[in-house]
C-alpha positions, 0 to 999 in steps of 0.5 A, a space after each residue: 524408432 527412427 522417423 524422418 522424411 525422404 528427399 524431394 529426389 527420393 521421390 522423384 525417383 520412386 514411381 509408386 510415390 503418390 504426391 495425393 497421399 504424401 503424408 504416407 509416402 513421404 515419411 515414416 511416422 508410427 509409434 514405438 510399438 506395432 502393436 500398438 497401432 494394432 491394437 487402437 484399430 482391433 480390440 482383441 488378438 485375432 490372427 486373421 485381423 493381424 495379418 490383414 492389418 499386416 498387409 494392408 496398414 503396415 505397408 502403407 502408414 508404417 514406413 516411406 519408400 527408398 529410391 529404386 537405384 537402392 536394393 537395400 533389403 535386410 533379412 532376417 532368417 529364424 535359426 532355432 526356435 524352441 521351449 526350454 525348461 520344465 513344469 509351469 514357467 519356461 523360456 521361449 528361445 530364438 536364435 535370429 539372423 540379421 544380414 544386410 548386403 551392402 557391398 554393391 551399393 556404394 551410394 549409402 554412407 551410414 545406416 542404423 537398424 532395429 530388428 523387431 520380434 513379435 511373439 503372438 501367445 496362445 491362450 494358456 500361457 502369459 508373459 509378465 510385464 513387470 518380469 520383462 522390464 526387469 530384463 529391459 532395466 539389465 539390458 537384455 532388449 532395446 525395448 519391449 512390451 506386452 499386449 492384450 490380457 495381461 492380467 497374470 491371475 486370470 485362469 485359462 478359460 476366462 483370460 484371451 491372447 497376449 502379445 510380447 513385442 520385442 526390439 533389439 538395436 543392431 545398430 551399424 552392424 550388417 551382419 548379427 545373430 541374436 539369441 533371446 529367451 523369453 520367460 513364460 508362464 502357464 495359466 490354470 488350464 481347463 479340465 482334461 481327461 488326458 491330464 495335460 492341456 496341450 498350448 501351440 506356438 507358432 514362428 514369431 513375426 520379424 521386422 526390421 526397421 533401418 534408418 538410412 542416409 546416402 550420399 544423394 538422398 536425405 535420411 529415410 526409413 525402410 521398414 520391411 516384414 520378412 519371411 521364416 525359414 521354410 524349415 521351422 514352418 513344419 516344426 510345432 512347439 507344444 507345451 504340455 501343461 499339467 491339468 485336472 482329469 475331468 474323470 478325478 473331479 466328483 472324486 476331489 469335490 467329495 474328498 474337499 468337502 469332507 475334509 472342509 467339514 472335518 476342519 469346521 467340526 474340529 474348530 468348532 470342538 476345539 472352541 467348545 472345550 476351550 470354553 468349559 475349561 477355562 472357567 474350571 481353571 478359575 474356579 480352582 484359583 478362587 
C-alpha cells in the first residue's frame, strides 16, 4: 500500500480540507489489508457492520483527499462473475476492468494503482490460507489474506463467515482486465431434506487505491470504493453442496450401529480363537 502526504497547495485547494483533524485529511495511513482495520473494530463478519464501516471509516481514515482541479477517478467494472468446476472444491471466477481517464488531465506526470477485491464468504464454504499463499509465492496476486473462521475442520454449523481479500498491482497501466480465480472449499453442511444445502454468493467489493504525483502537488493517495455492474447485481451465484437427508438419519444410525456391533463381535471372536489356538499348537511341538 502506498501512504504519503498531500502538499500544503493540496490542501489549500480542497475546501473539505479540515486543518482540526489533519491527521485524517492530510494523509493516507492504513494497514495493508482493509479488512483488517475492519476486523480490530467489529469481532465477527456481519454485512450491515461492514457497509457502516465502509461509509463511515473508509472515507475518512483511509485515504487523503486530491485537489479539486484533478478529476481523477478509476473504475472498476465486474465483467464476469461465476463458480466453475464441480463436487466440493471449486474456483470463484472474476473478470475485472480497470480504467483510468487520464488524457484531460495534464497536470499528473506519474501514478501507480493497487485494485483491491474483497470476496465476503457465506457460511459453508471456506478458502484456505495455506492454499492462497501457495498462489501469492507463483505470482498470481499482489498480496492476499483470509479473515474471520479460518479453521478448515469445523463443520457448517459450528464455524461463522471468512473474508478473502485479494490485491492485484496494475502498476502505471491506465487500462487493464484482471481474471482471477479463487479456489474454495464446501464445509459438512447441516442436514436437509432436499439433499443439497444451497450457499449464495453475493458481487465482491472493489477498491482501488492510486499513488499520484503531478506536477503542482506532491505525492498523495486517492483510494475510492467503486460500484458493480448493474448487470450482475440480479445474477445470484448458488453453489449446490451435496448434504444428508434428515428422512435417511434413523436409517443410517441404526445401519452404523449394527455394523459398529458386528466389527466389535467379530474381533472380539477373532481374539478368542487366536487365543485357544495357539497354546494347541504348543502342545503339538512339546
Amino acid at each position: 500500500m502506498h501512504s504519503s502526504s498531500i502538499s500544503s497547495e493540496a490542501q489549500r485547494g480542497n475546501p473539505d480540507f479540515d486543518s482540526n483533524n489533519s491527521n485524517i485529511s492530510s494523509f493516507c495511513s492504513f494497514k495493508n489489508f482493509i479488512m483488517e482495520s475492519y476486523y480490530e473494530k467489529y469481532g465477527s463478519l456481519l454485512d450491515s457492520n461492514f457497509q457502516d464501516f465502509i461509509a463511515q471509516v473508509l472515507p475518512l481514515g483511509m485515504c487523503g483527499k486530491l485537489p479539486d482541479n484533478l478529476n481523477l477517478v478509476p473504475r472498476l467494472s465486474v465483467l464476469q462473475h461465476n463458480l466453475i468446476g464441480e463436487g466440493s472444491h471449486r474456483h470463484l471466477s472474476s473478470s475485472i476492468r480497470f480504467s483510468m481517464d487520464l488524457e484531460s488531465i495534464t497536470d499528473i506526470s506519474t501514478h501507480s494503482c493497487e485494485v483491491i477485491i474483497i470476496e465476503r464468504l457465506p457460511s459453508g464454504v471456506f478458502a484456505d490460507p495455506f492454499e492462497l499463499q501457495h498462489l501469492l509465492q507463483h505470482g498470481a496476486f499482489n498480496d492476499v489474506s483470509v479473515f474471520g473462521d479460518t479453521n478448515l475442520e469445523f463443520p457448517s454449523f459450528l464455524s461463522n463467515r471468512s473474508v478473502v481479500e485479494i490485491h492485484i498491482d496494475v502498476g502505471h497501466k491506465n487500462e487493464l482486465d484482471i481474471n482471477i480465480e479463487l479456489p474454495l472449499h464446501a464445509r459438512y453442511p447441516p442436514l436437509d431434506k432436499s439433499g443439497y444445502s444451497r450457499v449464495k454468493f453475493g458481487p465482491p467489493d472493489l477498491f482501488v487505491c492510486c499513488s499520484i504525483e503531478g506536477t503542482s502537488h506532491n505525492q498523495s493517495c486517492l483510494f475510492t470504493s467503486t460500484s458493480i455492474s448493474s448487470e450482475l447485481e440480479s445474477d445470484e451465484i448458488v453453489w449446490r453442496i451435496p448434504s444428508g437427508i434428515k428422512t435417511h438419519a434413523r436409517i443410517v444410525s441404526a445401519v452404523t450401529f449394527i455394523s459398529a456391533l458386528l466389527s466389535t463381535l467379530l474381533i472380539v471372536l477373532t481374539c478368542i480363537f487366536y487365543s485357544d489356538a495357539k497354546p494347541r499348537k504348543n502342545l503339538k511341538h512339546s
